[in-house]
N, C-alpha and C positions, 0 to 999 in steps of 0.2 A: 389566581384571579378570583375577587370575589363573586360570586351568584349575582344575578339580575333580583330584587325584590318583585314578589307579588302578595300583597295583602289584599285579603277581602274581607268589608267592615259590614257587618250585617246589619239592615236598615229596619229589620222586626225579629220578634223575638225567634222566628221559627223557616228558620231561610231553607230553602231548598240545600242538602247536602251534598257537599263537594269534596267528588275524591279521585288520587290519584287515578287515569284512565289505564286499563290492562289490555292485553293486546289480542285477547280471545275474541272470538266471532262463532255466532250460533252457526254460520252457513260455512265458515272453514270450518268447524267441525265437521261436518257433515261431509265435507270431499271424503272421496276416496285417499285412505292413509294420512287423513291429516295433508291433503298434500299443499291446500294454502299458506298453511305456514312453513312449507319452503321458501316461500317467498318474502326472504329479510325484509324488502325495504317496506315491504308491506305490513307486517306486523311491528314494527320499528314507527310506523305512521299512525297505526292504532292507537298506541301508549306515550304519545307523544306531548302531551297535556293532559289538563285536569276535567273531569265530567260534575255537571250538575244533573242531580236525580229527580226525578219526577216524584213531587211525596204525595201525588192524592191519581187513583188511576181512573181515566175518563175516556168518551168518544168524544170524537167530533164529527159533525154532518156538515157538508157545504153544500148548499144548493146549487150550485153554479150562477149566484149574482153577484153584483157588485158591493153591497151594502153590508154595516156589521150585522145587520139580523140574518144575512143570508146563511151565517153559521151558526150551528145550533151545538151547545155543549152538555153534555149528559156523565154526572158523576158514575164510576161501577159502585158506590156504596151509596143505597140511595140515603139523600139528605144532605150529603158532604159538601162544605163547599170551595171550591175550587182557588182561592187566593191568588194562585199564582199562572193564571190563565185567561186571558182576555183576548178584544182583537177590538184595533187603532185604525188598523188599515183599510180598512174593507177588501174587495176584492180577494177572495178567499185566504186570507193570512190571517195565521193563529200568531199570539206574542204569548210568549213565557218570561215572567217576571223572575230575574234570576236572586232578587234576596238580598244582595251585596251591592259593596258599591267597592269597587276594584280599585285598587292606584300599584301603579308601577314606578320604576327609577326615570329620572328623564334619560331618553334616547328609547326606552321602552316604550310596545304599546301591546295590547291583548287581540290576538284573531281570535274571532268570537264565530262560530261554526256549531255542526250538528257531528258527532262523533265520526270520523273517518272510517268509511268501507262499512258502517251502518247503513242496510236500506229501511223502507218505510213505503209500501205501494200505494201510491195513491198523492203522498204530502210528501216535499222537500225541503231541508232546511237551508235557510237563506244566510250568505255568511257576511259579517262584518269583520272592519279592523277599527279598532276604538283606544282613542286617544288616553286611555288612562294613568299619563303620566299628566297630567291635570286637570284632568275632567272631576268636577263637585259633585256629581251625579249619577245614575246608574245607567243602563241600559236595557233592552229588551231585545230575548233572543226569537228570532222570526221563523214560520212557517208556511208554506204556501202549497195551495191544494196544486195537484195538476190536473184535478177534473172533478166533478162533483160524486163524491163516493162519500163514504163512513171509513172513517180511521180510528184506531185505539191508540193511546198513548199508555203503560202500565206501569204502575206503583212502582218506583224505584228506577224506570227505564232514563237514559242516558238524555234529556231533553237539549241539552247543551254541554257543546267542550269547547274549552279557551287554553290557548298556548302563547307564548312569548315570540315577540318578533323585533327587531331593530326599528326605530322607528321611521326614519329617513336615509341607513344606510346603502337600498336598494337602488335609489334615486340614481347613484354615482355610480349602477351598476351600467359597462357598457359591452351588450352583446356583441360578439366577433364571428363572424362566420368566415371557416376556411376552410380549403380541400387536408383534408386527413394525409397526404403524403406529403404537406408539408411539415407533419411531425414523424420522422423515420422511427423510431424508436416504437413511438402510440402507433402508429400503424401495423408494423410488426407483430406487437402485444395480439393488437384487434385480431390481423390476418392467421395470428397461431388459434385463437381464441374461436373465431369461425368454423376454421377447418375441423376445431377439436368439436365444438358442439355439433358437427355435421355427421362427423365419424359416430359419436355416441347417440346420438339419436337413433342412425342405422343401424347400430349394435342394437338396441335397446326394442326396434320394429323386427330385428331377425331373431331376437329371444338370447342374445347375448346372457349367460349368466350373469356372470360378473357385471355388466353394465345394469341387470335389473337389481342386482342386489345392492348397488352404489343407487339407487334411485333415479339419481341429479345430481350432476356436476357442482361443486361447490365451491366457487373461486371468489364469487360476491362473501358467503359466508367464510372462511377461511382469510380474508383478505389477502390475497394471494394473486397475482397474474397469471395468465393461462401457459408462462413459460414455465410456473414455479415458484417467483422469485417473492416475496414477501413486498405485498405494494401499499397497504392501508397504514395510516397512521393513529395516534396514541389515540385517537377521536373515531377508531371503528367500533360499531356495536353490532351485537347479534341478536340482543334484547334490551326490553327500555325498561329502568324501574324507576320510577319520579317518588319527591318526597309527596307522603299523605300529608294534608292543611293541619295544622297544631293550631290549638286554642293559645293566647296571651301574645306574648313579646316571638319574635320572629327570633330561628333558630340560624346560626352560620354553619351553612353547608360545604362554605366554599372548599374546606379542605378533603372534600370525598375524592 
C-alpha cells in the first residue's frame, strides 16, 4: 500500500527546520535505569511524527492580561529578530509561525501539537487538527501561559510536532462497552496476566533475584500474551523511525 503524502512548501526563504521526532526525553533519561523507556507505548508516541525547531532562542513574559502587549518577547542574542513568533490572540498565547504550508492526500489531515511527553512549566501547547488536504494556506502553532511567569523557548528546541491522521474515518468509529466475560478467551488472557503481574511485583518487593534482574515483565514488548502465545501483528513496534523531510520531488516509501 502506498504511504499517505506529506509535503511542506516553504513560504520564505528560511523556514523553521523539520525533522523526523526521536523518541528521547531529558526527564526519561534521568529515571532511574532508564526505566521510562520501558514503557513502549510511550516512547512509540514520542517519535511518532515530524518536529519543527525553534531557529532563534528567546523568553517570554505574560503579565497575566488579556491584551497582545500583555506579553513581552525578549531575544537571548541581543538584536535578533524573532520572525517566527508573534501573538493573534491575546489572552496569554504565544503563535509560532511554522514556515510551510503543508498539503496532504485527500482523506488525510495533520494534528498539529506540541511534541508528546514534552513539558514546559508554566506554557502549554494548544493542539489542532488541520485540513491540509486542501487548505491554500498555512497555520499557526499555539501556546498558552497557565499563569503569568517567564518561559524560555531554546535554539533548536522542538516548538511544534505534526503527524498524520485519517480525516473522517473516526466519525464511523462506534464505541461498544461490554462486560469482559463475554469474551472467554480475552478474559482468561487478562485474568493469567493479573495473577502474573501480582506474583512479580511480590517477587520483586521480597528481593526476588531473578524477578530484579528481569526488571519488568515484557509481554507489551515481546508481543506475546501473558499465557506465551505470540499475539501482535506484522504492525507491532518497539521503536518508531520515520523518514527525515528530503528537499525536491517526493521519494516512495511505500515498499519499506
Amino acid at each position: 500500500m502506498q504511504a499517505p503524502k506529506l509535503e511542506g512548501f516553504s513560504i520564505h526563504s528560511n523556514p523553521a527546520r523539520l525533522v523526523a521526532a526521536g523518541s528521547e526525553r531529558e526527564w526519561m533519561d534521568r529515571t532511574s535505569d532508564h526505566y521510562a523507556y520501558r514503557c513502549t507505548p510511550l516512547a512509540i508516541a514520542n517519535a511518532t511524527g515530524w518536529e519543527l525547531l525553534n531557529p532563534s532562542g528567546f523568553s517570554a513574559t505574560w503579565t497575566g492580561g488579556n491584551g497582545r502587549d500583555d506579553i513581552i518577547l525578549r531575544p537571548h542574542v541581543a538584536g535578533e529578530k524573532l520572525h517566527q513568533t508573534g501573538f493573534f490572540f491575546g489572552h496569554g498565547i504565544i503563535s509560532f509561525h511554522p514556515g510551510y504550508l503543508f498539503r496532504t492526500d485527500p482523506g488525510w489531515v495533520v494534528w498539529v501539537r506540541g511534541s508528546p511527553n514534552r513539558f514546559k512549566d508554566g506554557i502549554h501547547p494548544l493542539d489542532g487538527v488541520v485540513e491540509t488536504n486542501w487548505l491554500p494556506f498555512t497555520f499557526t502553532m499555539n501556546w498558552r501561559f497557565t499563569r503569568p511567569c517567564t518561559v524560555h523557548f531554546e535554539k533548536d528546541e522542538p516548538f511544534c510536532f505534526i503527524t498524520l491522521m485519517p480525516s473522517v474515518a473516526i466519525e464511523d468509529v462506534q464505541p461498544v462497552i461490554r462486560p469482559l466475560e463475554e469474551e472467554p478467551g480475552l478474559h482468561r488472557e487478562y485474568l493469567v496476566w493479573a495473577s502474573e503481574r501480582s506474583k512479580f511485583s511480590a517477587a520483586k518487593d521480597a528481593g526476588d533475584p531473578f524477578a530484579r534482574e528481569q526488571k519488568w515483565q515484557k509481554n507489551y514488548l515481546t508481543g506475546k500474551s501473558p499465557s506465551g502465545k505470540s499475539a501482535a501483528d506484522a504492525d507491532h513496534r518497539v521503536k518508531r523511525g520515520l523518514n527525515q523531510p528530503v528537499f525536491g520531488c517526493p521519494v516512495n516509501h511505500s515498499a519499506k
